[in-house]
C-alpha atoms as a printed R data frame, in Angstrom:
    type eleno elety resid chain resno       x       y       z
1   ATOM     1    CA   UNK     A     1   0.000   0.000   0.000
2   ATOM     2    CA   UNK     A     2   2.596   2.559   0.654
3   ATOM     3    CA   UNK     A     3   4.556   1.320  -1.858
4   ATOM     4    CA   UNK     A     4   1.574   2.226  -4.274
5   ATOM     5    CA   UNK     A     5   1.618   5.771  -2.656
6   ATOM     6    CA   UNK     A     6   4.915   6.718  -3.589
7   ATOM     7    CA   UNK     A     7   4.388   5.507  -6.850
8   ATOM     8    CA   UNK     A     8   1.544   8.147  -7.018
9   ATOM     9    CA   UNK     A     9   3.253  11.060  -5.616
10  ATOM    10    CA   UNK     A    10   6.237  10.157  -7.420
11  ATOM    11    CA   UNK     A    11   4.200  10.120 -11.084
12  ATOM    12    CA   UNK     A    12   2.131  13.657 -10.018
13  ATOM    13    CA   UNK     A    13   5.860  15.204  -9.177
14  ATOM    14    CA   UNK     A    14   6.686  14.219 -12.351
15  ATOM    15    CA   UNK     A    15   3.460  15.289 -14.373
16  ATOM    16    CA   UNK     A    16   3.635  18.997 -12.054
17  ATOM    17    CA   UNK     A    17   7.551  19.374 -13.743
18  ATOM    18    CA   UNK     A    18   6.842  18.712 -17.067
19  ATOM    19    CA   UNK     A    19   4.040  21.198 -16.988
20  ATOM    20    CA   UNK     A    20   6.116  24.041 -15.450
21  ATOM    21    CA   UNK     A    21   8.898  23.318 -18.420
22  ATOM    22    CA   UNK     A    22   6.311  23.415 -20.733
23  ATOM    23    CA   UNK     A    23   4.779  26.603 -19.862
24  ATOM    24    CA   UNK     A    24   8.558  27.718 -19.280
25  ATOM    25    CA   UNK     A    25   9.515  26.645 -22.885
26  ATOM    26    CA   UNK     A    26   6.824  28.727 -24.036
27  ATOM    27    CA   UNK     A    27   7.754  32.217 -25.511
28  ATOM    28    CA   UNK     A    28   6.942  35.278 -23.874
29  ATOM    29    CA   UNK     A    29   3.767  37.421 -25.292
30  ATOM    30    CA   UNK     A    30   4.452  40.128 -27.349
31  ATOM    31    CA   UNK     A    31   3.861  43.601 -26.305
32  ATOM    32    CA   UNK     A    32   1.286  45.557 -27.934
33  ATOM    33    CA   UNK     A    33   2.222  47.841 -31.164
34  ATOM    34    CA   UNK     A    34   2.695  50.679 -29.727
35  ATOM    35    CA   UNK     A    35  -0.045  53.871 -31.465
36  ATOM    36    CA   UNK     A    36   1.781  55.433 -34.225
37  ATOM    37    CA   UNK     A    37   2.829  58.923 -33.527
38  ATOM    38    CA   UNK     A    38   0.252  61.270 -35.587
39  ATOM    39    CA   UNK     A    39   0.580  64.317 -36.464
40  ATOM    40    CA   UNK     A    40  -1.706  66.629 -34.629
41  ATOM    41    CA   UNK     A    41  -5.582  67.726 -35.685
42  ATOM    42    CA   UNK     A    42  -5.249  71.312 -37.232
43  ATOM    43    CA   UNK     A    43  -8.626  73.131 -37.438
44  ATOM    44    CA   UNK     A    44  -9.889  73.612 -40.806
45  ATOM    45    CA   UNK     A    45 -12.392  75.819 -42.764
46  ATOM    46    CA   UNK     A    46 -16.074  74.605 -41.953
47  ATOM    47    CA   UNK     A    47 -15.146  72.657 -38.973
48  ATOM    48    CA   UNK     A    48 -17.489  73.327 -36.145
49  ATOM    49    CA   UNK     A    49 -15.795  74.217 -32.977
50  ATOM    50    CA   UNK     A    50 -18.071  74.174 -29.140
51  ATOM    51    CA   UNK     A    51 -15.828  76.544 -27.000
52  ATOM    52    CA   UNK     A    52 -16.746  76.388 -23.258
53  ATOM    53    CA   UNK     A    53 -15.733  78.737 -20.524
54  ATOM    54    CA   UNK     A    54 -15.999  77.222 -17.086
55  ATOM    55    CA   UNK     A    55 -19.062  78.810 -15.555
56  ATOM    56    CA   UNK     A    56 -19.503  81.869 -18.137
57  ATOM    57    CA   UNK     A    57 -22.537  80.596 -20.756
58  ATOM    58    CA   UNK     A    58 -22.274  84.532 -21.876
59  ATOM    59    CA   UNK     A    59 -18.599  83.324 -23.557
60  ATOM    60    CA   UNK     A    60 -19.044  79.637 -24.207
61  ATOM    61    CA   UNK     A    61 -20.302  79.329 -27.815
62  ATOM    62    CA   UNK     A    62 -20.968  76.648 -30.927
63  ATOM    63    CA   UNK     A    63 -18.949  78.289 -34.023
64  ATOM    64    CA   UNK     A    64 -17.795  77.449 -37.197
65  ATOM    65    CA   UNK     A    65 -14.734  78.348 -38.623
66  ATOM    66    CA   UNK     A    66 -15.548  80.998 -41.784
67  ATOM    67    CA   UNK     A    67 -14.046  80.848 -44.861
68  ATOM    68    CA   UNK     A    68 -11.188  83.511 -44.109
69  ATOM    69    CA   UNK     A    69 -10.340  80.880 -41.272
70  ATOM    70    CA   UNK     A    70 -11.386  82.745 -38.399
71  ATOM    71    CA   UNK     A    71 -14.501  82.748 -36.148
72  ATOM    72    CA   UNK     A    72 -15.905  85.667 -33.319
73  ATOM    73    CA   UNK     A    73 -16.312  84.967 -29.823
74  ATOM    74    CA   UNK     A    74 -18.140  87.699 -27.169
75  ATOM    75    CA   UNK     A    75 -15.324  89.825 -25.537
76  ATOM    76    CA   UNK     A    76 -12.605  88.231 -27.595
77  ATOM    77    CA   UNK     A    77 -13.725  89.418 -31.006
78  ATOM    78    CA   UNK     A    78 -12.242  87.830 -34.073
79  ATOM    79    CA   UNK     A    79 -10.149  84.977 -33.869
80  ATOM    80    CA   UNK     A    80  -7.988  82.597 -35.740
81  ATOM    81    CA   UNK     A    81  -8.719  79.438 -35.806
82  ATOM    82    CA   UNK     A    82  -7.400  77.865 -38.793
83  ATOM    83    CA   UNK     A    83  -3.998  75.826 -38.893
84  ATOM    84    CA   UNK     A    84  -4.142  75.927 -35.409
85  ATOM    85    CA   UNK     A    85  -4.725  72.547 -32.905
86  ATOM    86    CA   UNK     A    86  -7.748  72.733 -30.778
87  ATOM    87    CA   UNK     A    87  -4.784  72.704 -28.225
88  ATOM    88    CA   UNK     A    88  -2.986  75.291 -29.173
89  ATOM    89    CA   UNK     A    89  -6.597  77.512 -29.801
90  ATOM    90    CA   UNK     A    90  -7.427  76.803 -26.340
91  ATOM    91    CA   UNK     A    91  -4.257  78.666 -24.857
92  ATOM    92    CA   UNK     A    92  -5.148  81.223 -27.567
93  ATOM    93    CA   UNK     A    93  -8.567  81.760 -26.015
94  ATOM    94    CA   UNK     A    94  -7.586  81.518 -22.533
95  ATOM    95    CA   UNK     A    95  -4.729  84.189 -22.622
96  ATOM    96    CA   UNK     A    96  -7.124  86.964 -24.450
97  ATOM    97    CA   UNK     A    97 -10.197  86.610 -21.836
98  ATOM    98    CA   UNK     A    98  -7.739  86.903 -19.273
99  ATOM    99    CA   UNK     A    99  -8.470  90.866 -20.044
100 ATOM   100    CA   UNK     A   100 -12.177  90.233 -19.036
101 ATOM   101    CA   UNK     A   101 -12.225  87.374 -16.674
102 ATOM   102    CA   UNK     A   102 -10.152  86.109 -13.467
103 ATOM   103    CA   UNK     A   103  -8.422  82.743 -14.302
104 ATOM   104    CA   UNK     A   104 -10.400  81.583 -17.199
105 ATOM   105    CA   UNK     A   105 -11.011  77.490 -17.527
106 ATOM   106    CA   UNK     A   106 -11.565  76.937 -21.381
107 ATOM   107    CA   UNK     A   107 -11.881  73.812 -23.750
108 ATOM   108    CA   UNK     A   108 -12.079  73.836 -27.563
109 ATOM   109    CA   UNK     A   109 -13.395  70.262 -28.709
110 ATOM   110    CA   UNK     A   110 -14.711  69.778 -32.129
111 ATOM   111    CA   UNK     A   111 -18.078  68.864 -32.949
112 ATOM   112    CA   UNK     A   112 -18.041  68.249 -36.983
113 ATOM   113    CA   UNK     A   113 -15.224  67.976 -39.066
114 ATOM   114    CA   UNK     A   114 -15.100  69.515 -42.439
115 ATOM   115    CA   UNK     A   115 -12.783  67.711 -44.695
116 ATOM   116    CA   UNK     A   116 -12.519  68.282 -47.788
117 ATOM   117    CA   UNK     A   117  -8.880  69.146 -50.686
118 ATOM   118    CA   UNK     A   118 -10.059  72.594 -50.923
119 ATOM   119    CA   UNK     A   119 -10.261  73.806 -47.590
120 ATOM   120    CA   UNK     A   120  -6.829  72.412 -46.426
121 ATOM   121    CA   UNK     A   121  -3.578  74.608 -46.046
122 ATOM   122    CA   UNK     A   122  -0.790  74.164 -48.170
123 ATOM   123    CA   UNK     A   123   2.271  75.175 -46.271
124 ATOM   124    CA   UNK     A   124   5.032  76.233 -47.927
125 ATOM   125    CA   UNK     A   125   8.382  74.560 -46.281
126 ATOM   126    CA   UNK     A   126   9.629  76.717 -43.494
127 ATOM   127    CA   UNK     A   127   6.237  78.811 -42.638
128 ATOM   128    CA   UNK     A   128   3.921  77.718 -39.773
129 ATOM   129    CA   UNK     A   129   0.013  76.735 -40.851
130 ATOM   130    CA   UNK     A   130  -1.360  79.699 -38.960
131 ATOM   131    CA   UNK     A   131   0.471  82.258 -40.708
132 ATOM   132    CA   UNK     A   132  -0.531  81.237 -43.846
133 ATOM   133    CA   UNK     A   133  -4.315  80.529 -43.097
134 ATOM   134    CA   UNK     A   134  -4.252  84.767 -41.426
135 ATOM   135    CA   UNK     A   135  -3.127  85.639 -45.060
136 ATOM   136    CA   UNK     A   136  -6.694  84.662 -46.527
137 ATOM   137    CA   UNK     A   137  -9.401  87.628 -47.070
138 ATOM   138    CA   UNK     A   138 -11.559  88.498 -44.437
139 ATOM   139    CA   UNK     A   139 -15.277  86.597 -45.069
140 ATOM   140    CA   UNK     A   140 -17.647  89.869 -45.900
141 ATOM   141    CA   UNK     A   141 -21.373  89.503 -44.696
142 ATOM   142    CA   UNK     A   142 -23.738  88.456 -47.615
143 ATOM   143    CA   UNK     A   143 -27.394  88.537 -47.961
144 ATOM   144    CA   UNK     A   144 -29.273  85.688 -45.839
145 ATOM   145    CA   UNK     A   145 -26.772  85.256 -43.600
146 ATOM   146    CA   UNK     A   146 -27.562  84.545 -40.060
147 ATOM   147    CA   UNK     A   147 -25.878  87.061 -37.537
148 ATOM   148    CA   UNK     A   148 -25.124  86.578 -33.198
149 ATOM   149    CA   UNK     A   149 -25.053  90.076 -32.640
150 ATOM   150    CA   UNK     A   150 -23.281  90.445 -28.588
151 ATOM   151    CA   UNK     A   151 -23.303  93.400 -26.568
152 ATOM   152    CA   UNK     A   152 -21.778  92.043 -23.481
153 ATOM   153    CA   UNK     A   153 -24.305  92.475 -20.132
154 ATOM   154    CA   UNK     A   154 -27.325  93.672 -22.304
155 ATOM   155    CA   UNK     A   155 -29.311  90.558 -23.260
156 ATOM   156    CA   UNK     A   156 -32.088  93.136 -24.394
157 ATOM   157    CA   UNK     A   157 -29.658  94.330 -27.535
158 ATOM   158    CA   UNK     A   158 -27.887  90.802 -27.910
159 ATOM   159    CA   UNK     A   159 -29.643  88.574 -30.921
160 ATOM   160    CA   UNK     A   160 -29.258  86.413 -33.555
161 ATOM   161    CA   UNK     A   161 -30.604  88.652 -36.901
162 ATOM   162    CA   UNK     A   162 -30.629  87.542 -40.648
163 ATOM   163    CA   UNK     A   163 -29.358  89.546 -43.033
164 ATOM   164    CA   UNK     A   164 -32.550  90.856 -45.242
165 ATOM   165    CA   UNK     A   165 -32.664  91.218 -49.336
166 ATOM   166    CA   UNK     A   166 -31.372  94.721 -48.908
167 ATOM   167    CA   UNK     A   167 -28.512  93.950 -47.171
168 ATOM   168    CA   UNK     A   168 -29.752  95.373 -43.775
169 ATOM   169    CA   UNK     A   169 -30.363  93.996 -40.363
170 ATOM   170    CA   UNK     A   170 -32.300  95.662 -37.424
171 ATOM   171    CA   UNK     A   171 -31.139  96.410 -33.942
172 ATOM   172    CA   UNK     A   172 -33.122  97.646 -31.147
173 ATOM   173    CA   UNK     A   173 -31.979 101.596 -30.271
174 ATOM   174    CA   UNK     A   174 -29.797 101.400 -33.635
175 ATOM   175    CA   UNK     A   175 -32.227 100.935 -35.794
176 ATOM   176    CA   UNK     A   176 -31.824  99.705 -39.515
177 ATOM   177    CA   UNK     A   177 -27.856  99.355 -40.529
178 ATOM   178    CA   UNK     A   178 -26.194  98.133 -43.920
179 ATOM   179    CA   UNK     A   179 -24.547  94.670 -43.076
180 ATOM   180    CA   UNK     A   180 -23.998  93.279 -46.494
181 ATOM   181    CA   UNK     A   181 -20.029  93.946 -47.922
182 ATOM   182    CA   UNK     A   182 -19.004  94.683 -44.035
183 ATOM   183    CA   UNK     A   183 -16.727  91.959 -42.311
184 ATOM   184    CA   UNK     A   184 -18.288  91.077 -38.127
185 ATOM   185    CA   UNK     A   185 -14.907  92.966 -37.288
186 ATOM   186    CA   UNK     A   186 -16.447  96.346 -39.122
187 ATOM   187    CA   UNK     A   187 -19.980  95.521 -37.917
188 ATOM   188    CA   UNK     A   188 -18.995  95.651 -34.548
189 ATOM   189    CA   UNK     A   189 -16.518  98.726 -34.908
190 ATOM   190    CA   UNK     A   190 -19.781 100.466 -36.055
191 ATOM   191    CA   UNK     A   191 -22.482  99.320 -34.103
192 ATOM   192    CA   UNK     A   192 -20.287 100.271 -30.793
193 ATOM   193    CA   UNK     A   193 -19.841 103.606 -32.258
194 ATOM   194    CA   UNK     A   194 -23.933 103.814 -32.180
195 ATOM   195    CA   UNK     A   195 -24.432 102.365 -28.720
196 ATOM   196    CA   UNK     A   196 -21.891 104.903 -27.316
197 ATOM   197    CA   UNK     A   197 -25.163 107.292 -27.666
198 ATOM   198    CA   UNK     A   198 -26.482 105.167 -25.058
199 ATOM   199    CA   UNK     A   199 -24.166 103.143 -22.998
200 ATOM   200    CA   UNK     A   200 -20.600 103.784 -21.568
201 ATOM   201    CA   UNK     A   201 -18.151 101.885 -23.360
202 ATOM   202    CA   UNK     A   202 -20.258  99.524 -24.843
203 ATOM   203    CA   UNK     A   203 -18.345  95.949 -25.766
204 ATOM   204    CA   UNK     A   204 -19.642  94.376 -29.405
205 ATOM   205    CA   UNK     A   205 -19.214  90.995 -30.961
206 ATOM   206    CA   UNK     A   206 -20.698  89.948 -34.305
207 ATOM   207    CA   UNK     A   207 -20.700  86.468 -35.054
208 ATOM   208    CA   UNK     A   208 -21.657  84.142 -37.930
209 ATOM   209    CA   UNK     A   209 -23.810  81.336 -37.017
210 ATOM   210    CA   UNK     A   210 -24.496  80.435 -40.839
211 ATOM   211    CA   UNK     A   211 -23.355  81.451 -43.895
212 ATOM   212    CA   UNK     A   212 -25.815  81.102 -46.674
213 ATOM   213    CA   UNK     A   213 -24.473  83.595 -48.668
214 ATOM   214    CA   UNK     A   214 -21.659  81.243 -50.148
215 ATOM   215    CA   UNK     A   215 -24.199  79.375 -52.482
216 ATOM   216    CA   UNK     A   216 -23.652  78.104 -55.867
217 ATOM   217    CA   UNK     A   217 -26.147  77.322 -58.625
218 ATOM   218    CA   UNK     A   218 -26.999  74.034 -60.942
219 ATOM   219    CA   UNK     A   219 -28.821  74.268 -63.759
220 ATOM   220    CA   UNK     A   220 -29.388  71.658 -66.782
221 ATOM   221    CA   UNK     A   221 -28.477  68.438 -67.276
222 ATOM   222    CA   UNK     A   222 -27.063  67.367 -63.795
223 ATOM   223    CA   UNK     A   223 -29.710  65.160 -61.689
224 ATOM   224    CA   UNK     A   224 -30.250  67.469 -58.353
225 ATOM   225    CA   UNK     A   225 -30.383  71.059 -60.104
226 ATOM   226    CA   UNK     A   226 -30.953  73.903 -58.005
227 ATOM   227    CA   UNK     A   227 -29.000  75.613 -55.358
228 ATOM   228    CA   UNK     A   228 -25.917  74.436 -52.944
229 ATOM   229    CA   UNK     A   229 -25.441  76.237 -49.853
230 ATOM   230    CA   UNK     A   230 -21.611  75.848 -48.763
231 ATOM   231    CA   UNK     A   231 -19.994  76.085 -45.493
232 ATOM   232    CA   UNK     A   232 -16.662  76.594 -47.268
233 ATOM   233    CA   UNK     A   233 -15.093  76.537 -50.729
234 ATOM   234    CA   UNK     A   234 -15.236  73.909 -52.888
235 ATOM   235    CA   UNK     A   235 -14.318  72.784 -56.510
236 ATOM   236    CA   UNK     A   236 -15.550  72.929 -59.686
237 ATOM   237    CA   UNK     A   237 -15.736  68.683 -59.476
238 ATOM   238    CA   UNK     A   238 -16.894  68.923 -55.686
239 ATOM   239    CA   UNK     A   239 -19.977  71.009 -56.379
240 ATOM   240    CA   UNK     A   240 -20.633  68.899 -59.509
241 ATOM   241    CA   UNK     A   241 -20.875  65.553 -56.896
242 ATOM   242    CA   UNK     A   242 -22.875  67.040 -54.775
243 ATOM   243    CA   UNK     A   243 -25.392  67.579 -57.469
244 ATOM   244    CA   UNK     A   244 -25.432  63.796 -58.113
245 ATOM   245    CA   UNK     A   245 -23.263  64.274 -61.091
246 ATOM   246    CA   UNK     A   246 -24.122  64.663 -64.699
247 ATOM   247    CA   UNK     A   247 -27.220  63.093 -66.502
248 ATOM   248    CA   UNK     A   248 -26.959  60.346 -69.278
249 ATOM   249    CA   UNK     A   249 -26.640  62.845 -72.176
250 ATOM   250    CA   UNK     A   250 -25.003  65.734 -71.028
251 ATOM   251    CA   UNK     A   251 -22.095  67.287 -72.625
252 ATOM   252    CA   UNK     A   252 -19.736  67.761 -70.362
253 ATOM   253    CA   UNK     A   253 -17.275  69.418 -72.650
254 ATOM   254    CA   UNK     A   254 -18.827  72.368 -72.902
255 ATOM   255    CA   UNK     A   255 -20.135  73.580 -69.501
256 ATOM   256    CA   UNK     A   256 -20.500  77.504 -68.651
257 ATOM   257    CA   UNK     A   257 -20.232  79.428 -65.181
258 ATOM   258    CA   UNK     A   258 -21.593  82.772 -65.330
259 ATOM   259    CA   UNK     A   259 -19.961  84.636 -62.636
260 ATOM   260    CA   UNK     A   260 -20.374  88.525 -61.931
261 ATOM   261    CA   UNK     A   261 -17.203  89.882 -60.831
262 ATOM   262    CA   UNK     A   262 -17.331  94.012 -60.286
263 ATOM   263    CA   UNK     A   263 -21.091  94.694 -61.343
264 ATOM   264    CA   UNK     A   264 -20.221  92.876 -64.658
265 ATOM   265    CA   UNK     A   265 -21.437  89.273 -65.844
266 ATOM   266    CA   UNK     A   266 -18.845  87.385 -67.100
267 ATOM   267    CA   UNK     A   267 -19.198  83.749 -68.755
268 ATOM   268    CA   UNK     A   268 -16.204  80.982 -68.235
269 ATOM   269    CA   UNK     A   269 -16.052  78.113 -70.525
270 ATOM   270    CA   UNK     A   270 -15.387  75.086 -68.821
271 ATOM   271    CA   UNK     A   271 -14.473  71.385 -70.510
272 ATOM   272    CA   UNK     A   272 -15.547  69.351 -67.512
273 ATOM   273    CA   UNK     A   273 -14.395  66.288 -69.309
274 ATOM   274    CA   UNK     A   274 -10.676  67.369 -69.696
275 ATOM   275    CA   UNK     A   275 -10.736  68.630 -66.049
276 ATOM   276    CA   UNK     A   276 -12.560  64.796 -64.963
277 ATOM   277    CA   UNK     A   277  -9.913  63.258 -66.904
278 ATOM   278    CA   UNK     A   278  -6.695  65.497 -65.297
279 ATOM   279    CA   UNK     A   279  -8.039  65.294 -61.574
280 ATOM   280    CA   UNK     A   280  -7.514  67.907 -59.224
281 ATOM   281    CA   UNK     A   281  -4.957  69.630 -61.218
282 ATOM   282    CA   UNK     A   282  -7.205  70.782 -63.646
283 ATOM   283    CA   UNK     A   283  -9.618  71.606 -61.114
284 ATOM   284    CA   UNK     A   284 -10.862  74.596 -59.745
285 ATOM   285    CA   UNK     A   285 -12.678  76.774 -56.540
286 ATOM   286    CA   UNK     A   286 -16.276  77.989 -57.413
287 ATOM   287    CA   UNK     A   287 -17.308  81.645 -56.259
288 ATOM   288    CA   UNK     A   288 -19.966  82.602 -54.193
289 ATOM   289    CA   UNK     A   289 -23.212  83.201 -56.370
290 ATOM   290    CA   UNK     A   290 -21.305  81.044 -59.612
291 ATOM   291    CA   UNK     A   291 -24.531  79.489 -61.843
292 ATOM   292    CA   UNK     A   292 -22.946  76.220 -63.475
293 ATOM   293    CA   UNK     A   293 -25.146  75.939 -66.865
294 ATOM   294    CA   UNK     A   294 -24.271  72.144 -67.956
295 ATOM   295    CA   UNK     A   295 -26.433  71.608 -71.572
């Protein structure tokens, strides 16, 4: 009998080794790939941006960046947000409402991303993305537009107003004012100068909350004719897409954009077949108010 139990310890002794040199034999797992080092997010045109200032709703805002790159925040005016990270437009923020505000707490996230060729920087080598985005033309106010029109501690004067047919908004104590051809930095250089009449140093913002000015037009043989509201610019070929391209028989060789450029109409041939066929070197960045006549 106890010759039988030594037997048995002897044979699980045995058994418990060769599992431990198995498990030792086996190799070691590998460690897991480590995230490849990207390149940081830098804002583009048409990207929607929710800044929030800890405990000041008056500040925090939902913008999106305008086609000259920049967007308006209350007390900070205009700001550039283009080529810069949301990091980077955060310490941006935070240092210019130290003028207003004790210690500001501020986080830029992004709600909506706007990609798209034609509203990405091209850098040249040895210049930084936000000095070249601050080189584009200021976005003027068009007709239709939506305005956030701030003057800071008077909620009776602040309001979101469209821009009418004429080109005017209304204000209360202001009264009717051109808006159309002005950029939000002018609009609120003159509408402080009016509410000086009334107020003691009076602080004005003008933001965009949409811009349906930039529109483009479709008419003929593409399959969704009719109008396309941008948030940004686009291409000849990118407008074309979003129309659901051309119909069965069009000829796409000889496509016209009237345009008016100074007061006058002008008329741009445009072989949409050659530019299909070359890609995005051929192509090209529609104007505000361009009607695309495909026959």
């Amino acid at each position: 009998m106890m010759r039988n139990r030594t037997f048995l310890l002897a044979g699980m002794l045995l058994a418990a080794l060769g599992v431990g040199a198995a498990v030792a034999d086996e190799a070691p797992p590998k460690a897991a790939a480590a995230a490849p080092d990207r390149a940081p997010y830098r804002i583009g045109l048409g990207d929607s941006l929710e800044v929030n200032v800890w405990k000041n709703p008056d500040v925090s805002r939902r913008v999106s960046v305008r086609p000259d790159g920049r967007f308006t925040l209350p007390l900070v005016g205009e700001i550039q947000a283009e080529g810069q990270t949301p990091e980077g437009l955060t310490k941006t923020i935070a240092e210019k409402l130290k003028e207003y505000l004790t210690d500001p707490v501020v986080t830029v996230s992004l709600e909506t991303i706007n990609y798209a060729p034609a509203n990405r920087l091209k850098t040249p080598a040895g210049e930084r993305p936000g000095e070249v985005a601050s080189a584009r033309p200021e976005y003027r106010v068009g007709v239709e537009d939506l305005l956030d029109i701030n003057v800071w501690r008077n909620p009776d004067l602040s309001r979101q107003v469209w821009v009418r047919p004429d080109g005017r908004v209304s204000l209360p104590l202001v009264g009717e004012f051109v808006a159309e051809g002005l950029t939000t930095g002018e609009l609120a250089f003159q509408l402080q100068g009016r509410l000086a009449a009334y107020f003691a140093d009076p602080v004005v913002t003008v933001g965009l909350v949409e811009i349906n000015s930039y529109t483009v037009y479709l008419m003929g043989m593409v399959r969704t004719p009719g109008a396309q509201k941008l948030r940004s610019p686009r291409t000849f070929l990118q407008v074309l897409t979003m129309a659901g391209g051309f119909q069965e028989f069009a000829d796409s060789g000889n496509v016209s954009v009237v345009r008016w450029e100074g007061g006058v109409q002008k008329r741009l041939n445009v072989d949409a077949k050659k530019i299909i066929s070359k890609g995005t070197e051929a192509d090209f960045v529609v104007q505000p108010g361009d009607v695309i006549i495909v026959p």
